[in-house]
N, C-alpha and C positions, 0 to 999 in steps of 0.2 A: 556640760562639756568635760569637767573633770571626772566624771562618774565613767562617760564614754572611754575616755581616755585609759581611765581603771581598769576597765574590762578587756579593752585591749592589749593591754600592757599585761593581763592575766593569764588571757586568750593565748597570749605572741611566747609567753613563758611554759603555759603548760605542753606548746605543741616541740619548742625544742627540750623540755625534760622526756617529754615521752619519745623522742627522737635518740638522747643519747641513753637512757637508760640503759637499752641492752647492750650496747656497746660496753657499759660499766660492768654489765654482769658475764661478761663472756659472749651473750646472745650476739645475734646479730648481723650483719656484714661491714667489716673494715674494707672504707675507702677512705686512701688516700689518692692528694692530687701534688706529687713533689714534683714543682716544676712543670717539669716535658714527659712527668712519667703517670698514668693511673695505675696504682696498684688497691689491689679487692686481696684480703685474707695471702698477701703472699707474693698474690699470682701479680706478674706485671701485663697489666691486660690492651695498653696500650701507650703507644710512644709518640705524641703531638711535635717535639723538637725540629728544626733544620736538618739534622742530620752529623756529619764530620765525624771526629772521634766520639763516640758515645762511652759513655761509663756508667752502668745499671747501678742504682741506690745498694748497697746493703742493706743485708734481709730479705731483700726479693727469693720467694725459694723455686720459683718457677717462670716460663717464658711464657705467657698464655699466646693461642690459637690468634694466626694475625697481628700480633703485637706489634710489628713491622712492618705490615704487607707494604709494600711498593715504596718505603722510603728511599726515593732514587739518590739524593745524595748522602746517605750514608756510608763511610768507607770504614770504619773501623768499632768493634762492642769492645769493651771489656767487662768483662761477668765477676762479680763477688760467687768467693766459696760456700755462698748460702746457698747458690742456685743449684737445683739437682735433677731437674728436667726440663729440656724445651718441646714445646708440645707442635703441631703441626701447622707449617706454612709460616712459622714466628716471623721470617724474615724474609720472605718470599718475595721474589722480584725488588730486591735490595741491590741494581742493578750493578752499583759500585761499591760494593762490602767486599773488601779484600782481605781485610783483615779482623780475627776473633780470637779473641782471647776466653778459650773458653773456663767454664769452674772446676778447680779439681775435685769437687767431690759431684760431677757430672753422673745420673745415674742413664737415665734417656733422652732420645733426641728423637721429639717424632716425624711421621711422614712428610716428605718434601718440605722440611724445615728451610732449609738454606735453599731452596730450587731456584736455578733461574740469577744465583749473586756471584761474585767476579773473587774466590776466595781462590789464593795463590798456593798454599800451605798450609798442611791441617797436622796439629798431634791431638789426638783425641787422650782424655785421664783417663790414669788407671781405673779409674772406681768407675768407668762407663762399662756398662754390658748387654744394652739394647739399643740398635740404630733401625730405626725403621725404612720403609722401603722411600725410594726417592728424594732419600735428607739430604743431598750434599748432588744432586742432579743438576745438569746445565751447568756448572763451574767450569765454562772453558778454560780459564786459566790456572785452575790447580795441577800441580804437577808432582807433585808429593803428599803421603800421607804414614801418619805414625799410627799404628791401629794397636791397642794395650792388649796383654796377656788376656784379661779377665773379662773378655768380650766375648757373650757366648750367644748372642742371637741379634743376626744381621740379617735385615730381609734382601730379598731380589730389588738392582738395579740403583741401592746408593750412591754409587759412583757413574749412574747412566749418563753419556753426552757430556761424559768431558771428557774430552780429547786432547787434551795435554798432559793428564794423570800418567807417568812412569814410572813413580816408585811408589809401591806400597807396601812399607815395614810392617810384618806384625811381629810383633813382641812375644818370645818365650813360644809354649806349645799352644798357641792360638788353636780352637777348634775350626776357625774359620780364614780361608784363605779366597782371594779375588781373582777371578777369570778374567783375558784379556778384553772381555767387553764390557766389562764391571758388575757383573752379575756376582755374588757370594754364593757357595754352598761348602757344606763338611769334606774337610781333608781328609784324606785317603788315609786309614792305619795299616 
């Protein structure tokens, strides 16, 4: 029985060394599970919480694919300055997300990120310079948006179906200015 026991007890040892080893050497995939949050190398790949005001861990340096889909009662992110892209559909059909607080050092926000969530007021960071196409689509209640100097490549239809959008600020000599049916292309010199 003790002998059994030994080998178990050797067995049970060598399989988590060889589990964390690469993690110690660099190798490997970092997952964490903080909470309501999984994050892999970075990416926050998926969010189990209720919902209400959310606040992303520090460190997260990206929004991965679906990390939100369909959280209906979600109303509000706030993003640490780690974060520097969200990638597509993050928070898709987030039916009551009105409010985001996004990271200043934002570099992209991919396709149909936000599509389909209840977001009243958007300032996009200076340091954003990619929005893909249908990231901010179906927000009928946004009515404002603050669009930074250093944004140089906005695809067609970001702002499609939403119908309460009236102002849209861009900042300095924007190369990119928005049509009344929220379509983007290059301003006239």
């Amino acid at each position: 029985m003790k002998k059994t026991l030994r080998s178990l007890s050797l067995i049970v040892a060598f399989c988590l060394a060889a589990a964390f080893v690469p993690l110690l050497r660099g190798g490997g995939t970092a997952v964490y599970a903080d909470g309501d949050f999984t994050i892999v190398n970075g990416v926050l790949t998926r969010y189990t919480g209720s919902g209400g005001d959310v606040t992303i861990p520090d460190g997260v340096t990206s929004i991965g694919e679906n990390a939100f889909y369909n959280k209906t009662n979600l109303t509000s992110v706030t993003m640490p300055d780690s974060v520097i892209q969200i990638n597509s559909f993050a928070f898709y059909a987030c039916y009551k997300l009105k409010n985001v607080h996004l990271s200043s050092n934002l570099i992209a926000i991919g396709t149909s990120a936000f599509l389909d969530c209840d977001l009243q007021s958007l300032t996009l960071p200076d340091t954003l310079t990619t929005v893909s196409s249908g990231a901010f689509s179906g927000n009928k209640s946004l009515t404002s948006v603050n669009i930074p100097a250093g944004l140089t490549r906005m695809e067609p239809g970001v702002f499609a179906k939403c119908t309460s959008l009236q102002n849209l600020n861009v900042a300095g000599d924007n190369s990119v200015y928005a049509s009344d049916n929220g379509q983007f292309r290059e301003r006239e010199h």
